[in-house]
C-alpha positions in Angstrom: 23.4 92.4 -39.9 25.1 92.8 -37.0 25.1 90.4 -34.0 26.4 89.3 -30.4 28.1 86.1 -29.5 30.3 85.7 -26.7 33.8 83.9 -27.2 35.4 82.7 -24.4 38.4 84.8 -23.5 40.8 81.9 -24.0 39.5 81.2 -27.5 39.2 84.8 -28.0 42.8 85.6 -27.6 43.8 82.7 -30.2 41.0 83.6 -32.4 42.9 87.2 -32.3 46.3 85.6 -32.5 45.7 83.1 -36.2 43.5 86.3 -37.0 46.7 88.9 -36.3 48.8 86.0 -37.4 47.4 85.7 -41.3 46.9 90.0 -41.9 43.4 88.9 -41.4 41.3 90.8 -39.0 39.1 88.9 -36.4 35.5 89.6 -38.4 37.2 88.4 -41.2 38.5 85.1 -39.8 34.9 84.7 -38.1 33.0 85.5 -41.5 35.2 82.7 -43.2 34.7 80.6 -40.6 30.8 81.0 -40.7 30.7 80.3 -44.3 32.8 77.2 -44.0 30.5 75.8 -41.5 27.2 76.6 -43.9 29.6 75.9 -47.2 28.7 79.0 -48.7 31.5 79.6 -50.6 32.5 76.6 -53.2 35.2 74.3 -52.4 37.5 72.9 -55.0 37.1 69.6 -55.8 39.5 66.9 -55.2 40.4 64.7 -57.9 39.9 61.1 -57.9 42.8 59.0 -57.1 43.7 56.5 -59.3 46.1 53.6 -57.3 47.4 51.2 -59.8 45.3 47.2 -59.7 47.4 44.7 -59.3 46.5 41.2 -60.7 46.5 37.8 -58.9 46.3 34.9 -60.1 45.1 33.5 -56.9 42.4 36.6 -55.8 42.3 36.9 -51.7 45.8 35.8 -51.4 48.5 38.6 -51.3 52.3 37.7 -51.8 54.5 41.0 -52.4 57.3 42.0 -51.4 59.0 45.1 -52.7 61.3 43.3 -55.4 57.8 42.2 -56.8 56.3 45.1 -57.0 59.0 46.9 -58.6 58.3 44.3 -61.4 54.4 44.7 -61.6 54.3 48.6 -61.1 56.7 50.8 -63.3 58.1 53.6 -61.3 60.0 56.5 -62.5 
């Protein structure tokens, strides 16, 4: 389908300019653009991070300083 939407000449020119800048051309960088907004195409899924839990005896209280946690976590 073919449409009309007018860009700004400002925006245009750096639209043209990431678009020349990638090998891309400017429907291309628009199309992708487009399907981003309306998630069209599938994004990868982050993995969960997984931070290490460190104990207290005393919960709500926090009392480490680097030395200490070089004890608690191991680290390469």
């Amino acid at each position: 389908m073919r449409t009309t939407v007018d860009i700004p000449d400002p925006l245009y020119r750096d639209l043209k300019s990431k678009a020349a800048g990638e090998g891309r051309s400017v429907k291309e960088l628009i199309l992708r653009g487009v399907e981003s907004e309306l998630q069209l195409t599938p994004r990868r899924r982050r993995r969960p991070v997984s931070l290490p839990l460190v104990r207290s005896k005393q919960p709500g209280t926090v009392a480490l300083d680097n030395a200490k946690i070089f004890e608690i976590i191991p680290f390469p």
